[in-house]
C-alpha positions as CSV (number, residue, x, y, z in Angstrom):
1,X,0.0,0.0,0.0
2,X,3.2,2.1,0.2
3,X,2.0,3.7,-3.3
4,X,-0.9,4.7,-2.4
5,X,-1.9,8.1,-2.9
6,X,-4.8,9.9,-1.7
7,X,-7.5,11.8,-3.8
8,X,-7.1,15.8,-2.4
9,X,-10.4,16.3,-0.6
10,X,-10.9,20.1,-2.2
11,X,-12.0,21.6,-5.8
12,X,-10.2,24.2,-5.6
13,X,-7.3,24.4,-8.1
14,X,-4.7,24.7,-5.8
15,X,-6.2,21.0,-4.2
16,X,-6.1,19.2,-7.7
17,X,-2.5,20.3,-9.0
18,X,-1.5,19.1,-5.6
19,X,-3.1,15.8,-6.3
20,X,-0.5,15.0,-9.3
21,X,2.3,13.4,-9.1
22,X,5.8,14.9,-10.3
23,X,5.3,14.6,-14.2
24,X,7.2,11.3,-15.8
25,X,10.4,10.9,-16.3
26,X,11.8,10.5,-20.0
27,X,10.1,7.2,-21.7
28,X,8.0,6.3,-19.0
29,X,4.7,7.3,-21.4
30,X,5.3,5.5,-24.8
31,X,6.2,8.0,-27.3
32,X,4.8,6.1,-30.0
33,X,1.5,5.1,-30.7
34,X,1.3,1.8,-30.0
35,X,-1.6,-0.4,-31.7
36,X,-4.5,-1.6,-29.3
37,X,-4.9,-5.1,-29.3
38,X,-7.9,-7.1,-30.6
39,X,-10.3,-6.6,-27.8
40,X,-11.6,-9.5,-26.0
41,X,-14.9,-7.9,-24.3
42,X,-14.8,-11.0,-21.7
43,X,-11.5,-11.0,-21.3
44,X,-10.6,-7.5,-20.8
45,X,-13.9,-5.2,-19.9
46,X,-16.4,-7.9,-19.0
47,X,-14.7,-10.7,-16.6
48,X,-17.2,-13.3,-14.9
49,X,-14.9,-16.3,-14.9
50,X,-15.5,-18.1,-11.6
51,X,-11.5,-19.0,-10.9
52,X,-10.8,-15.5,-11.2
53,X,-13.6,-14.2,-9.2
54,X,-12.6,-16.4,-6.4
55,X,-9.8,-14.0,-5.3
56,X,-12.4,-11.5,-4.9
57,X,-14.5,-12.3,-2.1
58,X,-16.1,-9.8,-0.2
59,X,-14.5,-9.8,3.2
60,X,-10.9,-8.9,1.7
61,X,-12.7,-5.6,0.0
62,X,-14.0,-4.6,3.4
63,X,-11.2,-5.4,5.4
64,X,-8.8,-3.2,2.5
65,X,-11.4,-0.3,2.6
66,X,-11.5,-0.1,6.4
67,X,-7.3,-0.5,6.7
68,X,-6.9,2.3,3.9
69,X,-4.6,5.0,4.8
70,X,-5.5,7.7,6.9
71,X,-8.7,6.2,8.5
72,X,-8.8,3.5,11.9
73,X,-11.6,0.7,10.9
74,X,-14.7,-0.1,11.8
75,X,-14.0,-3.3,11.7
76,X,-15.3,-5.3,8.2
77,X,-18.2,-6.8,9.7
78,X,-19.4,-3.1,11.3
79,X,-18.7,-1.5,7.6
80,X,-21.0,-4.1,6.0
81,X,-24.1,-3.9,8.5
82,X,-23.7,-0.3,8.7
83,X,-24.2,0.2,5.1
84,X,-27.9,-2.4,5.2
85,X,-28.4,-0.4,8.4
86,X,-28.8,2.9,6.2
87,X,-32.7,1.1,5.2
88,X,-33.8,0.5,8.6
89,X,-35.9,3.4,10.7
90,X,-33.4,4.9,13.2
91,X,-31.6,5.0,15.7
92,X,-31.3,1.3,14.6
93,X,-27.4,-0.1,15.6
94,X,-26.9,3.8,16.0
95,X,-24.1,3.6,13.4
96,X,-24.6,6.2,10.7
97,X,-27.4,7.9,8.7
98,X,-31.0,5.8,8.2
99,X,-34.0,5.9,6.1
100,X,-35.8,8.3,7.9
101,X,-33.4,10.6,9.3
102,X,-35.7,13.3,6.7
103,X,-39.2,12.6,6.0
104,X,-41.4,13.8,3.1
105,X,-45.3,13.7,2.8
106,X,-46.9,10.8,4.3
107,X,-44.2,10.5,7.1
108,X,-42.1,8.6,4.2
109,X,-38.1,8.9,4.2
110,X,-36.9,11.6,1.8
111,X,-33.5,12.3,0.1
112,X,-33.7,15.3,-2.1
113,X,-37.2,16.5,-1.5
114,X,-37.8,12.9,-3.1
115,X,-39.1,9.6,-1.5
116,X,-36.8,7.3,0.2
117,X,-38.1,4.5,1.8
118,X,-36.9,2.4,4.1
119,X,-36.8,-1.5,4.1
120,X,-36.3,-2.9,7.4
121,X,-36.8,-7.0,8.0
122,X,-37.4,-8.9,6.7
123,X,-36.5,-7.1,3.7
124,X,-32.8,-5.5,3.2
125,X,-32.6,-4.0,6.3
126,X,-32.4,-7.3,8.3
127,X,-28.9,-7.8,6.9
128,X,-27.8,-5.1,10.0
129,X,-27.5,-7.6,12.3
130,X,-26.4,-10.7,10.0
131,X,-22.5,-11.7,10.0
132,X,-21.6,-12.3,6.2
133,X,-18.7,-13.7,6.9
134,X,-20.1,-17.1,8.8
135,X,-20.1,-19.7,6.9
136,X,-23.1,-20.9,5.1
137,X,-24.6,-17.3,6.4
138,X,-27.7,-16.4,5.0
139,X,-26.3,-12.9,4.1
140,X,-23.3,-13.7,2.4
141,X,-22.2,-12.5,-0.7
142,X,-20.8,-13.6,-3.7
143,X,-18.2,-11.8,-6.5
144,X,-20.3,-12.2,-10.0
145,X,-18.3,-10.2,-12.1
146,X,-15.8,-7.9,-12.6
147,X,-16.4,-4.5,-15.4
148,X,-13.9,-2.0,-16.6
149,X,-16.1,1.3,-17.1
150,X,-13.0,3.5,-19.0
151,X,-15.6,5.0,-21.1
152,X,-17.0,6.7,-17.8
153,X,-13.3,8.7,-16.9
154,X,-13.3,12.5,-17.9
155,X,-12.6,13.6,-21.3
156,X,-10.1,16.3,-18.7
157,X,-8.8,13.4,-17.5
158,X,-10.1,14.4,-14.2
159,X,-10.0,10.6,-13.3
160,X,-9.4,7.4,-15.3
161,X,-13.3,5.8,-15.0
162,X,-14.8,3.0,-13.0
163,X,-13.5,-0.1,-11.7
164,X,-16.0,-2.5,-10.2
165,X,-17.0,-5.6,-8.5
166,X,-20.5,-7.3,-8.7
167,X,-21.2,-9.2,-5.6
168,X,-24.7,-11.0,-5.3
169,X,-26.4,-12.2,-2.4
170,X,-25.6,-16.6,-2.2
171,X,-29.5,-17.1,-1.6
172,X,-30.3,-15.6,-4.8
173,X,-28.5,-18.5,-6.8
174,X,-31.6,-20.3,-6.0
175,X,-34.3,-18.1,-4.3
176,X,-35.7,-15.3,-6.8
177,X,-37.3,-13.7,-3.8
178,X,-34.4,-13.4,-2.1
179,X,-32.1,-11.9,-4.3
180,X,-30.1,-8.6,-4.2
181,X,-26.7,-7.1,-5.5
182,X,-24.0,-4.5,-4.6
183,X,-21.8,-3.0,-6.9
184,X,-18.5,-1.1,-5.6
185,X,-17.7,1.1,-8.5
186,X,-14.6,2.4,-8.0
187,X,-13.0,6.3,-9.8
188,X,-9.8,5.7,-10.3
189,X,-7.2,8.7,-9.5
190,X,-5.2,9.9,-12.2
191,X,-1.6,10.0,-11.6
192,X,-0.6,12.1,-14.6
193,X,-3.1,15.0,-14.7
194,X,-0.9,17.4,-16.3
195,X,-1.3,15.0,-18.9
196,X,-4.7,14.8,-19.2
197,X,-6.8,11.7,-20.1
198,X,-3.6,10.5,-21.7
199,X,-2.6,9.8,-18.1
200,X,-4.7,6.9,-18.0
201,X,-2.6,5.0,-20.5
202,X,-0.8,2.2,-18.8
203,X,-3.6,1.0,-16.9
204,X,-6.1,1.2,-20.1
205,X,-3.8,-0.5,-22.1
206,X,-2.9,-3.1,-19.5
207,X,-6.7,-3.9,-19.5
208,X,-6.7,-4.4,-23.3
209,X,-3.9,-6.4,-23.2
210,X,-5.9,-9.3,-20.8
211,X,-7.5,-10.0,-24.2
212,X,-4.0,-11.7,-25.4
213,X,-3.4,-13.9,-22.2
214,X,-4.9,-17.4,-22.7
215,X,-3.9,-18.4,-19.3
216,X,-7.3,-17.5,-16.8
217,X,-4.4,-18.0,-13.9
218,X,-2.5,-15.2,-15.1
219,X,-5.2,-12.5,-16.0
220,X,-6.5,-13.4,-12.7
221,X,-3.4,-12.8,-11.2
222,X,-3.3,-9.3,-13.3
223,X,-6.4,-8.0,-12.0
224,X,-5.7,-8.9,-8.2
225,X,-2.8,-6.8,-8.3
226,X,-4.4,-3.7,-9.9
227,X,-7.7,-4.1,-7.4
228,X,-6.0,-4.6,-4.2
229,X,-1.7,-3.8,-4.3
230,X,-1.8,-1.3,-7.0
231,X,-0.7,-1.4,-10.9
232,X,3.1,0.6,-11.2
233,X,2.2,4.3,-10.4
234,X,-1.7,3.7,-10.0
235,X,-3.8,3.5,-6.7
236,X,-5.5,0.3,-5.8
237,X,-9.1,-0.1,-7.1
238,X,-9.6,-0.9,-3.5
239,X,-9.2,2.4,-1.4
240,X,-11.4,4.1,0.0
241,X,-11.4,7.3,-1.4
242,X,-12.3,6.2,-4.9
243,X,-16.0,5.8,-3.6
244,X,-17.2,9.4,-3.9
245,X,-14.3,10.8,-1.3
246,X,-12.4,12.8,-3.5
247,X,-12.4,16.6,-5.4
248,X,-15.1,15.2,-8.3
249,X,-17.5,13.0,-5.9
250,X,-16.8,10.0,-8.3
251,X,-16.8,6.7,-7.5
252,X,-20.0,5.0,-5.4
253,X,-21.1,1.6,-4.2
254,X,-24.7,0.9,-5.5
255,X,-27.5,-1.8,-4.2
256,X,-30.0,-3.7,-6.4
257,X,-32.3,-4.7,-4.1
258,X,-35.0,-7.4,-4.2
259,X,-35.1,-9.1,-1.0
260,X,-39.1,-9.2,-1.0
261,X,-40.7,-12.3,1.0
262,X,-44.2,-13.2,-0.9
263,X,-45.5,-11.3,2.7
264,X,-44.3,-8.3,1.6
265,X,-46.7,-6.3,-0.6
266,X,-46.4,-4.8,-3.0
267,X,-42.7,-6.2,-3.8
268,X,-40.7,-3.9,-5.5
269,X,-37.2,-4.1,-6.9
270,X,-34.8,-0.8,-5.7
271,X,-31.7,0.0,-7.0
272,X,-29.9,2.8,-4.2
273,X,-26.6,4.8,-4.3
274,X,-24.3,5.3,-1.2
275,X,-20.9,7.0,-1.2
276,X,-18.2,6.2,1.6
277,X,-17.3,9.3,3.2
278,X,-13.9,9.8,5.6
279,X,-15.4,11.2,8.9
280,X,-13.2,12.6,11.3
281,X,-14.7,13.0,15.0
282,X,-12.1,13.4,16.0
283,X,-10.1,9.7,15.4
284,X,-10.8,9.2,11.5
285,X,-13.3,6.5,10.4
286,X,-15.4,5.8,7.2
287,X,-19.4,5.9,6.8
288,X,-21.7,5.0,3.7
289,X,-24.1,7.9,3.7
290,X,-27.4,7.5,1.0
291,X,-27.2,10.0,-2.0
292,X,-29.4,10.3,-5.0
293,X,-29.6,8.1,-7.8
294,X,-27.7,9.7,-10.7
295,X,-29.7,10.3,-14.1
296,X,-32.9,8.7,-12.4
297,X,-35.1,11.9,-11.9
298,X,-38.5,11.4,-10.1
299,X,-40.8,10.2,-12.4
300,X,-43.8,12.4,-11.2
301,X,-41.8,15.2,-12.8
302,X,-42.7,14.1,-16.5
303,X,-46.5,14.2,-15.2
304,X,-49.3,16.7,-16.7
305,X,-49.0,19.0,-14.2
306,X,-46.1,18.1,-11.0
307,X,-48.9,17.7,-8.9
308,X,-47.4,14.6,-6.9
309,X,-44.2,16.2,-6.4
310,X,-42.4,19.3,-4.9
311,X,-39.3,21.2,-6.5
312,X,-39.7,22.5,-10.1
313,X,-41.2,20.7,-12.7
314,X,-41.7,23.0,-15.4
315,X,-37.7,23.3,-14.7
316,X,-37.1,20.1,-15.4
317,X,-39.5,19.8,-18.2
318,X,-37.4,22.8,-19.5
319,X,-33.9,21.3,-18.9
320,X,-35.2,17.7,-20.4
321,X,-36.2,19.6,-23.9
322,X,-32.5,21.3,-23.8
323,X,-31.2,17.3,-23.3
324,X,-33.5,16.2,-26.4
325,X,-30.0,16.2,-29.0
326,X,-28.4,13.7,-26.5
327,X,-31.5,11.3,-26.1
328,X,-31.9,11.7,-30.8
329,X,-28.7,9.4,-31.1
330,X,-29.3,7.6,-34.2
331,X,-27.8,4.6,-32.1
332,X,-28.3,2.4,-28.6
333,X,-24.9,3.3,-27.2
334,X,-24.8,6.9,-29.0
335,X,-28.2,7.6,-26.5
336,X,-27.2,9.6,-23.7
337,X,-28.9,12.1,-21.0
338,X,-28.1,14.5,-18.3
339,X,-29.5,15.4,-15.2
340,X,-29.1,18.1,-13.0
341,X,-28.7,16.4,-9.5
342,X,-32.0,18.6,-8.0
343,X,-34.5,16.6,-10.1
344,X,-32.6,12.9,-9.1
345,X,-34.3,11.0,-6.3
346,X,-32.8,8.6,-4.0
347,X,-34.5,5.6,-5.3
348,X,-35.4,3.8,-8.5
349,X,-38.0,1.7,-8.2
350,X,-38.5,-1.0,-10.7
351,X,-41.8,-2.7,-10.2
352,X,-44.9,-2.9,-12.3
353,X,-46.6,-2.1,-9.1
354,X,-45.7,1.4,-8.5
355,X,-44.7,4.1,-11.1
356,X,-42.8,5.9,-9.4
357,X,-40.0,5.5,-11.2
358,X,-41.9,4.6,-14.9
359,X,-41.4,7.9,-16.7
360,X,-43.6,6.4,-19.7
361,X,-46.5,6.2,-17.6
362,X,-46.3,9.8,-16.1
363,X,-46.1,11.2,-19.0
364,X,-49.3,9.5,-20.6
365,X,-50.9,11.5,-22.9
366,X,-49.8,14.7,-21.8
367,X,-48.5,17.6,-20.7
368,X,-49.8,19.5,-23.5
369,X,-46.7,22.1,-22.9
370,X,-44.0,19.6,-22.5
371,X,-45.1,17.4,-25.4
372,X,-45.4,21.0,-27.7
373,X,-41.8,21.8,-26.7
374,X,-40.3,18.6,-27.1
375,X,-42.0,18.2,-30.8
376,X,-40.5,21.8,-31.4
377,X,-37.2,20.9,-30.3
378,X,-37.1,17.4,-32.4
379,X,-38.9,19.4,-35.6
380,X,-36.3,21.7,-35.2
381,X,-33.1,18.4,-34.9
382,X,-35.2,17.1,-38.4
383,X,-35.8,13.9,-36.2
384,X,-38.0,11.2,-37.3
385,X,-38.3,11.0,-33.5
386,X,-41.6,11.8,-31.2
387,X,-42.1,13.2,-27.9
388,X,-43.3,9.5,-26.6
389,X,-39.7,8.5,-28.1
390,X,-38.0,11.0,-26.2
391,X,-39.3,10.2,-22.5
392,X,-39.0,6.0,-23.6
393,X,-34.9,7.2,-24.1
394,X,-35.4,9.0,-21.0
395,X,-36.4,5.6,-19.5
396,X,-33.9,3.4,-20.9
397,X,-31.1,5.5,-19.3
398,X,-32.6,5.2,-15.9
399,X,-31.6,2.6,-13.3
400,X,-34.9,1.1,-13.3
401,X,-35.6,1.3,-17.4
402,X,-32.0,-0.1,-17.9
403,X,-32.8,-2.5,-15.8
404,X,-36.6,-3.6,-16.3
405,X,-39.3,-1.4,-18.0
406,X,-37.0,-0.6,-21.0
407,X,-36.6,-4.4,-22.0
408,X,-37.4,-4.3,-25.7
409,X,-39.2,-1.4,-25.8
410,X,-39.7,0.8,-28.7
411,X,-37.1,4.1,-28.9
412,X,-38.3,5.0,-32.1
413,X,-35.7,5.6,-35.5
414,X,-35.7,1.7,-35.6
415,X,-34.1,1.5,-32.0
416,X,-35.3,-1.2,-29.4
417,X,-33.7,-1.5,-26.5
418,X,-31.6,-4.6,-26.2
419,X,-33.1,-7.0,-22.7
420,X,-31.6,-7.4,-19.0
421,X,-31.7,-10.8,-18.0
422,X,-35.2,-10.4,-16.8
423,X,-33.8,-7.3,-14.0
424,X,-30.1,-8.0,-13.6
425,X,-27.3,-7.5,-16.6
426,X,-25.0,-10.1,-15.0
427,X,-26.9,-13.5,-13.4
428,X,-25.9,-15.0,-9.7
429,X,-28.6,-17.6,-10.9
430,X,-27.4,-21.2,-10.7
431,X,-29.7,-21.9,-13.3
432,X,-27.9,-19.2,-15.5
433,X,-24.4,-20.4,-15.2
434,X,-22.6,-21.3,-18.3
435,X,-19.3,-23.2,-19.2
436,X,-16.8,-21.7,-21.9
437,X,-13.6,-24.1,-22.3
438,X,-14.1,-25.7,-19.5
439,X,-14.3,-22.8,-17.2
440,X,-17.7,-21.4,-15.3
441,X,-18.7,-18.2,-15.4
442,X,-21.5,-16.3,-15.0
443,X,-23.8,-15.0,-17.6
444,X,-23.9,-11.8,-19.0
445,X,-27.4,-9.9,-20.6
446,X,-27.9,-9.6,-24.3
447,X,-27.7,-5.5,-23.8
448,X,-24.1,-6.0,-22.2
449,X,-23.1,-8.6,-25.1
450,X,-25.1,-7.2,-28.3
451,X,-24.9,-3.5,-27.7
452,X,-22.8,-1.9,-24.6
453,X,-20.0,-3.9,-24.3
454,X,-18.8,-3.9,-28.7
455,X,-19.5,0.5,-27.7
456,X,-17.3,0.1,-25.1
457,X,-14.5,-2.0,-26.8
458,X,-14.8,0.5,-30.3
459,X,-13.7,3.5,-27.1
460,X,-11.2,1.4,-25.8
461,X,-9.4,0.9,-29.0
462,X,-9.7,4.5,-30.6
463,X,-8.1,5.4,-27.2
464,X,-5.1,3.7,-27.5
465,X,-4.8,4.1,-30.9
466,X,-5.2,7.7,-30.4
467,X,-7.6,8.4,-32.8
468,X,-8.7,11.9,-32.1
469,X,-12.4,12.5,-30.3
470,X,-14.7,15.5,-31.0
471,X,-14.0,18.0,-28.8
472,X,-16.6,18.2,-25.8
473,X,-16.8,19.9,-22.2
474,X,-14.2,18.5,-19.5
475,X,-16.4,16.7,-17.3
476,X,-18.2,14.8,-20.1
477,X,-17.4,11.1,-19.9
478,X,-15.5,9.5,-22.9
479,X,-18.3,7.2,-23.5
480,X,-20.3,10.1,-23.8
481,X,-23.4,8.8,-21.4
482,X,-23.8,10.4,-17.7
483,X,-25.5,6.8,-17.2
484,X,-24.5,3.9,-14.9
């Protein structure tokens, strides 16, 4: 961990140039351009290989995040519980934020002027006071895959992207009503900022170049070093400041949840987002703390008249029309939208029994105004496209469209978004489970395989082979999508 170094905890610009490292000594950027190998999307962006996985297991993520430099614990058993605690009505085990600690109309939890409800046991919540870490625990966890997100790093270079780890709850191999997932998505630190996103080479490239090694022992060897020691000048994907602690708020551990007993009614998938904050009081210790959902605005917002909610709808009507060139892509990964955090809630909510989150269904047949301005604004683009288009793209780069309520569904210009595996884009599900040369691993959805992942391998390759990229604002992300 000796080459560790610490994201600056300030915006200011003083903070950032302090974050970079002295600039590289002669040769150790390649001068040349060196080809990109032939991308192997399950090799080097994709990875759900069971031998490989198995060096990720849950506790050693904890136990690196809590032993990180410049923090003392909690222990990784208090980290864990603290974080399903967040969902249970407080004071609950009393340590950190809850559910409930604001409330909205109706006495419901509210993050952002939004609903945020909680979902004690015997839902989530219960997994407060369960050790995952016993063996044959009914709250363990599982690592289900492992995704290289470069096309989410800065076009600035501000950071090099996400790094993450899919872990899924054991009972969900077998249980479908017992199911849920956490996903630590780790913003990597740029080393090189004065050099911009060109910084992010090495580590990009050695990515790519997992597609070229046959052996699954040696990739997996690869990727344990750059998660938890640390690839040449680059932090561990393991440290705690990569999950939201740092000068852009990047990074974030997100929860797909589903653990909904038949006695619990109506059952209804949520997908949450925490960040792990540094909290000094005085002796320094970490705490997940409940933000919004990012590019998942409340869906009462696209309704007729914003009745339902508070805030501003007619602003975000306004700003959603402004967004209407980004969600016209002529393509399923060239589809892209951006939210101004004020309109995101704190929960997605993916179940045909609520539409909270179903942005299709609030917007109906109607608001005459917003439907007027969005036909104005595609007449004006020359876009086959309609307004009922428009709020379906909106959906699909949701949490809960991407994940449900945009499964084939009609984005108009010939688009249909490609499925989830039902709700998830990588399956725990025994049933699910699929042998390539005689290795396991665990199945990815037909969006991930058909669509995103060739997108992501086309940005991966143009990178390295330097092929220039239209010039955009410096927080943009490469891939050009806000999304998750």
């Amino acid at each position: 961990m000796s080459n560790v170094h610490l994201w600056s905890f300030s915006l200011t610009a003083t903070a950032l140039a302090a974050c970079a490292v002295e600039p590289p000594e002669q040769g150790e950027l390649e001068q040349a351009v060196q080809p990109s190998p032939v991308i192997d999307a399950r090799r080097s962006l994709a990875i759900t290989e069971a031998p490989i996985l198995a060096r990720f297991p849950l506790e050693r993520v904890l136990a690196q995040l809590a032993s990180g430099p410049g923090v003392t614990g909690p222990d990784p058993s208090s980290l864990w519980r603290q974080l399903w605690d967040i969902f249970n009505p407080g004071p609950g085990l009393g340590l950190g934020p809850h559910c409930d600690d604001a409330v909205g109309d109706g006495g419901i939890g509210s993050i952002n002027g939004y609903p945020f409800t909680c979902r004690p046991a015997p839902a989530e919540g219960g997994q407060a006071t369960c050790d995952p870490f016993v063996a044959g625990s009914p709250c363990a966890y599982i690592p289900v895959g492992l995704f290289m997100r470069f096309d989410l790093a800065r076009e600035d270079g501000g950071h090099c992207g996400e790094y993450r780890i899919v872990y899924a709850k054991a009972t969900g191999r077998t249980d479908g009503a017992d199911r849920a997932l956490v996903i630590f998505e780790a913003a990597m630190r740029n080393p090189h900022l004065n050099q911009g996103v060109r910084g992010c080479q090495k580590l990009v490239r050695a990515w790519a170049e997992l597609s070229e090694e046959p052996s699954v022992a040696e990739r997996a060897d690869l990727l344990e070093e750059i998660y938890f020691d640390g690839w040449r000048e680059f932090d561990p994907v393991v440290l705690w400041s990569n999950f939201g602690d740092n000068p852009h708020d990047a990074g974030q551990v997100r929860t797909n949840q589903f653990v909904q007993p038949t006695t619990i009614s109506p059952r209804i998938w949520s997908l949450r987002e925490l960040k792990l904050r540094r909290v000094c009081a005085p002796a320094c210790t970490l705490r997940w703390v409940p933000v919004t959902d990012k590019v998942n605005p409340f869906g009462p917002l696209f309704a007729a008249d914003g009745a339902l909610v508070g805030g501003n709808p007619a602003a975000f009507q306004a700003e959603l029309v402004d967004r209407v060139p980004g969600l016209a892509g002529p393509s399923i990964a060239g589809i892209s939208l951006q939210v101004s955090d004020v309109f995101n809630s704190g929960q997605s909510q993916a179940s045909a029994s609520t539409p909270e989150s179903n942005y299709v269904a609030q917007f109906g047949a109607g608001p005459p105004g917003f439907r007027a301005a969005l036909q104005a604004r595609l007449t004006g683009l020359a876009s086959p496209l309609t307004p009922d288009h428009v709020v379906a793209r909106a959906q699909a780069m949701s949490c809960a469209g991407c994940h449900r309520f945009s499964n084939n569904a009609d984005l108009g210009g010939g688009l249909v978004w490609p499925p989830s595996l039902g709700f998830t884009h990588v399956s725990e599900r025994d049933v699910d489970l699929e042998v390539v040369d005689g290795v396991t691993r665990f199945k990815l959805s037909t969006a991930l395989v058909d669509s995103l992942l060739p997108a992501r391998s086309a940005l991966v390759t143009d990178y390295l082979n330097e092929v220039p990229r239209p010039a955009r604002p410096p927080d943009t992300p490469l891939g050009g999508r806000w999304v998750h």
